[in-house]
C-alpha positions as CSV (number, residue, x, y, z in Angstrom):
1,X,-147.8,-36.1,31.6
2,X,-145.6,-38.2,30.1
3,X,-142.7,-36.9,27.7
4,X,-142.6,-37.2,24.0
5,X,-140.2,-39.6,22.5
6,X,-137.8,-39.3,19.7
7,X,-136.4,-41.0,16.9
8,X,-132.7,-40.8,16.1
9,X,-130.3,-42.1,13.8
10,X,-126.9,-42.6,14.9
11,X,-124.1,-43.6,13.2
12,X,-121.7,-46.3,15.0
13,X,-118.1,-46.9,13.6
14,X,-115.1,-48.4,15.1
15,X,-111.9,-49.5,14.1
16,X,-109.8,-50.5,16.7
17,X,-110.2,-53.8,18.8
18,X,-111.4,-53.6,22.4
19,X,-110.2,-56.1,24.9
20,X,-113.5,-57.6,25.4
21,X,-115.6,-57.2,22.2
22,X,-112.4,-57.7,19.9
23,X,-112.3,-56.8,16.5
24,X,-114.2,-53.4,14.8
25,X,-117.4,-55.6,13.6
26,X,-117.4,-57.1,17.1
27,X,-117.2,-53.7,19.0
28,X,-119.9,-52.9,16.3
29,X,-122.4,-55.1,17.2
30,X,-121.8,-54.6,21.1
31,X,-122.4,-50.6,20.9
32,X,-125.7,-51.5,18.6
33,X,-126.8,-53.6,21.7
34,X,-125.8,-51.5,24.0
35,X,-127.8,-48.7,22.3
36,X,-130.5,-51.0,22.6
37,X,-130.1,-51.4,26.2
38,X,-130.1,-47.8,27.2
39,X,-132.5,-47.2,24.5
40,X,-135.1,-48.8,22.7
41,X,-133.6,-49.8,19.2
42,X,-135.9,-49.3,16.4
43,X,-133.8,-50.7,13.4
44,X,-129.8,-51.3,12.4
45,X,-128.3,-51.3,9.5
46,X,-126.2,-54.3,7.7
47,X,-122.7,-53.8,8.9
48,X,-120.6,-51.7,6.6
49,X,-116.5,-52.3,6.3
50,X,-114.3,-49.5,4.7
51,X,-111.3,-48.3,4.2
52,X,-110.5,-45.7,7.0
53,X,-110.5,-41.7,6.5
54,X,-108.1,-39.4,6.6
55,X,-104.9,-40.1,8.9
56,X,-107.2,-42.5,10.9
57,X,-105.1,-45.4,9.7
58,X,-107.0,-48.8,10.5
59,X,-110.1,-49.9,8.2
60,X,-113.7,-49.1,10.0
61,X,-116.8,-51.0,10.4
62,X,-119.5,-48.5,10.7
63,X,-123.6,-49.0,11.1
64,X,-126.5,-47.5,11.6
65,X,-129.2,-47.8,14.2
66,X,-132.3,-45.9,14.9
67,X,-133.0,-45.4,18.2
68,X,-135.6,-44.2,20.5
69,X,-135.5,-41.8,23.1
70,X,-136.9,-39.4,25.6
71,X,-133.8,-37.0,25.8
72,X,-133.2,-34.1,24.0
73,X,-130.7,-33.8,21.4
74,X,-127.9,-31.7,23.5
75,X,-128.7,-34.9,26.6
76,X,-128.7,-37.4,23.5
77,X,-125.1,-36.7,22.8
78,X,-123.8,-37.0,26.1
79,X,-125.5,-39.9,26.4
80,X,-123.3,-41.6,23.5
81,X,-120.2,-39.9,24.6
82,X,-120.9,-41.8,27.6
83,X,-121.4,-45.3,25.9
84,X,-118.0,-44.2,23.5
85,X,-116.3,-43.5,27.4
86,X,-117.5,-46.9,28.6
87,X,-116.3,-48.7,25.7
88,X,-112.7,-47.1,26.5
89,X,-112.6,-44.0,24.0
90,X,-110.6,-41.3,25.1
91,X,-109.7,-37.8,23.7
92,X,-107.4,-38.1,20.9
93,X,-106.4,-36.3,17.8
94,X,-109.6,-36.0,15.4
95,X,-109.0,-38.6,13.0
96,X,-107.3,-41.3,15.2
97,X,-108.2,-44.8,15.3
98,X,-111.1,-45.4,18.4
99,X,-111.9,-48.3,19.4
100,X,-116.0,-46.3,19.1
101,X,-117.4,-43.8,17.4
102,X,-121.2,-42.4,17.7
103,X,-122.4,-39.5,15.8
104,X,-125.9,-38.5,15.9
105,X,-126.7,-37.9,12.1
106,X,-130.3,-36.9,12.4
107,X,-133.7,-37.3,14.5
108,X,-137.4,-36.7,13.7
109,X,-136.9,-33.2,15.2
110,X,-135.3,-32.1,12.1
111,X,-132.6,-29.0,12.5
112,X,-130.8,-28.4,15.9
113,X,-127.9,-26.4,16.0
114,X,-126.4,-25.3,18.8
115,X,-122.7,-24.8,20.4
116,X,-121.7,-28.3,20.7
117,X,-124.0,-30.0,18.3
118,X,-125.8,-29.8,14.7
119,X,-128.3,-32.1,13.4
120,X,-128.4,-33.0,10.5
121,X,-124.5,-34.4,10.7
122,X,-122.9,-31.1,8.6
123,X,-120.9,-34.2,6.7
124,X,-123.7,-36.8,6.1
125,X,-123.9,-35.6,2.7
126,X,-120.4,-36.6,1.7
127,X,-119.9,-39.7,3.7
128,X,-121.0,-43.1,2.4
129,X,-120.3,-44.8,5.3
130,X,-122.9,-42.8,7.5
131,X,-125.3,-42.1,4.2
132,X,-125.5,-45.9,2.6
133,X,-126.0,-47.3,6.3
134,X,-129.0,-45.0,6.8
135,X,-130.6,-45.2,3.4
136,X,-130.2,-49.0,3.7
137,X,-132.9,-48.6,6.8
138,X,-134.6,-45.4,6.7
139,X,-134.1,-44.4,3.5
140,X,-137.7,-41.7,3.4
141,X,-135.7,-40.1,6.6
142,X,-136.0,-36.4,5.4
143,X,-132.4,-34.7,6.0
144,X,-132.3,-31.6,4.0
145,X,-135.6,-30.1,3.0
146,X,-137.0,-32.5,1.4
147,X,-134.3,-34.4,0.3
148,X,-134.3,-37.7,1.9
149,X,-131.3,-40.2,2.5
150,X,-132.9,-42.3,-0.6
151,X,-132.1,-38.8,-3.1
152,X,-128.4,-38.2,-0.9
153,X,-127.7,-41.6,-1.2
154,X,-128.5,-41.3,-4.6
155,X,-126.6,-37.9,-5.5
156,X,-123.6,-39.1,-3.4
157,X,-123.6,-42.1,-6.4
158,X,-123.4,-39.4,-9.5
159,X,-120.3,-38.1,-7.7
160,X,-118.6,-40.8,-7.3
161,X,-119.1,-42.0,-10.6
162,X,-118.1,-38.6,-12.0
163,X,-114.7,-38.7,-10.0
């Protein structure tokens, strides 16, 4: 018996240069191949640059790629914290610059919430940087309910234009 596979979206963001990859859009683009790799990459977003949040410091570029797995979500994340290891990320204060971030921000499981994780990302909703990446390549990907990324994406607009 062979076990089921899963779809996830994960959310790659760096902004700090790595000795090998170099700059952010660099280190980028090697995590999404690495992904790849240890995976089996489905899709990846264009590569987004922003300004960097709260006392992070350094601009980010962030993406995101669907990937395929076998693991569960729980062995999913320690999967990436093992790429974000291997890329030389170490434990830091929470909004530090790294030189590689990857958040799991949903999979075709739908809710999981335990200890150490919740899927959907709790701040998908209010982050462009994770929400535009996804809509750009998955944008029917049902997050909450049945709101997709295509109506967050959407909603996130109408705030920002309020604002």
């Amino acid at each position: 018996m062979t076990e089921q596979t899963h779809l996830y979206a994960v959310a790659v963001g760096s902004n700090r240069p790595h000795g090998r990859h170099g700059r952010p859009p660099h280190v980028v683009q090697a995590a999404i191949a690495e992904l790849d790799r240890q995976f089996s990459l489905f899709d990846a977003s264009p590569l987004l640059l922003n300004p960097a949040s709260g006392g992070a410091g350094r601009d980010f570029a962030n993406a995101v790629a669907i990937v395929e797995s076998e693991l569960e979500p729980p062995a999913m994340l320690d999967a990436l914290k093992a790429i974000e290891r291997a890329f030389g990320r170490r434990p830091g204060k929470r909004w530090g610059a790294r030189v590689l971030d990857l958040d799991l921000l949903a999979w075709d499981g739908g809710r999981w919430s335990d200890r150490r994780l919740t899927i959907p990302h709790p701040a998908l909703e209010g982050r462009a940087f994770m929400l535009l990446p996804l809509n750009a390549i998955a944008p029917h990907w049902p997050l909450r309910g049945s709101l997709t990324a295509k109506h967050l994406a959407a909603r996130l607009g109408k705030r920002r234009a309020t604002h």
